[in-house]
N, C-alpha and C positions, 0 to 999 in steps of 0.2 A: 242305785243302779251302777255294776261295773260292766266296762266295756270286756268282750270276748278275747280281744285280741287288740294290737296295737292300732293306736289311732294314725288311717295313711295323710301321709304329705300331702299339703297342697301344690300341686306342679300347675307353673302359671307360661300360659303361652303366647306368642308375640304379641298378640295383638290387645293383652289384658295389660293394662297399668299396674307398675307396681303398689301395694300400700304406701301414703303415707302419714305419717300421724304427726306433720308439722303444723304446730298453728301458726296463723295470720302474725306477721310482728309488725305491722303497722297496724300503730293506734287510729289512725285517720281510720281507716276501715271498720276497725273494732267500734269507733263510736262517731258516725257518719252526720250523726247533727252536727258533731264541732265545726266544720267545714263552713255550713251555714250561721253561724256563730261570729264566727271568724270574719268570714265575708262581708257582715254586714257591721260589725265592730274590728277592723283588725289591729287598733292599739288597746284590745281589751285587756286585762292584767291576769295573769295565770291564775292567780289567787279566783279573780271574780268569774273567769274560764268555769276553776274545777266547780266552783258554786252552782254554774248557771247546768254543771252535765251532773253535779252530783258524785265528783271525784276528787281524788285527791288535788294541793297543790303540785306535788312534784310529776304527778301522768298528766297532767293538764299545759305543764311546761313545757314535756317531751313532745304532747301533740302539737301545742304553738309552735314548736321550734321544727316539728317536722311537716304543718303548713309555710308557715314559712320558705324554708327549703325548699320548696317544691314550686316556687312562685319569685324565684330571685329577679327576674326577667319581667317581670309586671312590676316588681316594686321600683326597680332602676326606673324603666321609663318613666313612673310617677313621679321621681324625685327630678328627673331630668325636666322635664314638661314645666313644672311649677317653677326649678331655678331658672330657666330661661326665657320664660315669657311663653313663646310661641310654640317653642319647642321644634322646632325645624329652622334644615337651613335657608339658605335664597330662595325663591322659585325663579322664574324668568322675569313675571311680573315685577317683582321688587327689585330686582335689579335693573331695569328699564327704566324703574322711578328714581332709583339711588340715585342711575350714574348722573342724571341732572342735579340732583336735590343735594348728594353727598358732600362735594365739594364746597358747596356754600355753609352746608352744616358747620364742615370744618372748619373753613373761616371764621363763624362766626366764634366758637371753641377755641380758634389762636387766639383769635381778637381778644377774648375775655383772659386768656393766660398771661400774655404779654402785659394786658391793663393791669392786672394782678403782681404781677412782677415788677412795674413801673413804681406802686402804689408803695409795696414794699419797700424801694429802694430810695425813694421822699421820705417814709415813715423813720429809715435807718440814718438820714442826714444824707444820702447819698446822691451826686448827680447824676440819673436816667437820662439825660436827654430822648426819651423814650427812643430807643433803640431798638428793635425792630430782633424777637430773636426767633419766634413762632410764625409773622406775619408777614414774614418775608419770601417765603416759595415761589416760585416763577411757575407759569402754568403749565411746564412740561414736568414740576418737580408734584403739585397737586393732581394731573393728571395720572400719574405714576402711580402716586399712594391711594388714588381713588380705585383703579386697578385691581391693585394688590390688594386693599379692603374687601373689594366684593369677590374675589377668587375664593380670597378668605372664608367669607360669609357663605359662598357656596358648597364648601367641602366639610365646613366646623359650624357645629350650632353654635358651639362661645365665640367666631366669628359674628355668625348673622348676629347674636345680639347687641356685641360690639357695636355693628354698623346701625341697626335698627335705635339704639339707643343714643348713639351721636345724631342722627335725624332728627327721631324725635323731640330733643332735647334743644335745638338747637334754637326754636321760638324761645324757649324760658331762659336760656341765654341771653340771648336779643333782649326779649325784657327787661328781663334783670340790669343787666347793663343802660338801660334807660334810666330804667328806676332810681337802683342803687346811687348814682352820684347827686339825684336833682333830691333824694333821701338825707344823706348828709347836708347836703347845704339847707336842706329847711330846718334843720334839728340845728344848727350854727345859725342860721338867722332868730331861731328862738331862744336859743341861751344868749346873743348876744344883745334880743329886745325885749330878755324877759325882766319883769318890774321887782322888784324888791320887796316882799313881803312885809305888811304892817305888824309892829310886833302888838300884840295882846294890852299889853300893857298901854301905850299908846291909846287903843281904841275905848279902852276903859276908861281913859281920864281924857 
């Protein structure tokens, strides 16, 4: 069959969309399982990716790295959450408990650096007359840094953990500081009442 005459134009009017013949260039779309894939594995390996949809390794890549991209803001927070404990800064509550608790925390924390320093400077031959270089603040200079720590904590989560982790830590200090010296002197009471071992030979004859 030939046409009679020429074949007419098509004339497109406002309210008709142009053609057009672009495809989709997200892979996500083009293969919508990966998403759920991903989700429920997201350190899967592109390799094990292209396996699990049945494609290659190098589009299995492109789609990891373009869920990825699309998800930078959820993966930050996760990483943020986990290095800080809590992941948030002060509320009011904690800080109510701090401004008591914190201070003594600290102290406890000079107490143990100054020991530490002391310890060192016997270990070196040297005279400490345990001099005072942590444990010496006056309580307008401790109330000061107690301040400044929870302003801290309320504006910076690597404040609040700062302050949450000298708190907390501040019993195992304390502990430790029991412990550790009444430690040493039994281990030195035992080397210096421990017996001489018989030798072999002896118990033979």
């Amino acid at each position: 069959m030939e046409p009679d005459g020429p074949i007419p134009e098509r004339t497109l009017t406002p309210d008709m969309p142009e053609p057009t013949f672009e495809k989709d260039s997200s892979l996500l779309a083009k293969y919508p399982q990966a998403a759920s894939v991903l989700a429920l594995n997201p350190k899967i390996s592109s390799r094990a990716l292209g396996k699990e949809l049945g494609i290659g390794h190098d589009t299995a890549n492109k789609i990891k790295n373009e869920w990825e991209a699309a998800r930078p803001k959820e993966t930050s927070s996760t990483e943020k959450v986990s290095f800080f404990g809590k992941g948030h800064t002060l509320n009011k509550a904690e800080v109510d408990e701090y401004s008591e608790s914190l201070p003594s925390a600290l102290e406890d924390h000079f107490q143990a650096i100054d020991d530490w320093i002391w310890k060192r400077q016997i270990a070196a031959g040297k005279e400490s007359d345990e001099q005072p270089i942590w444990t010496n603040l006056d309580d307008k200079e401790m109330a000061r840094l107690t301040k400044v720590m929870l302003k801290w904590g309320q504006k910076s989560k690597v404040g609040a953990a700062v302050t949450r982790g000298v708190v907390e830590s501040s019993d195992y200090i304390a502990v430790g500081s029991m412990i550790a010296p009444r430690f040493m002197q039994t281990v030195e009471q035992y080397r210096e009442t421990r017996r001489p071992r018989r030798s072999r030979y002896a118990t033979d004859h």
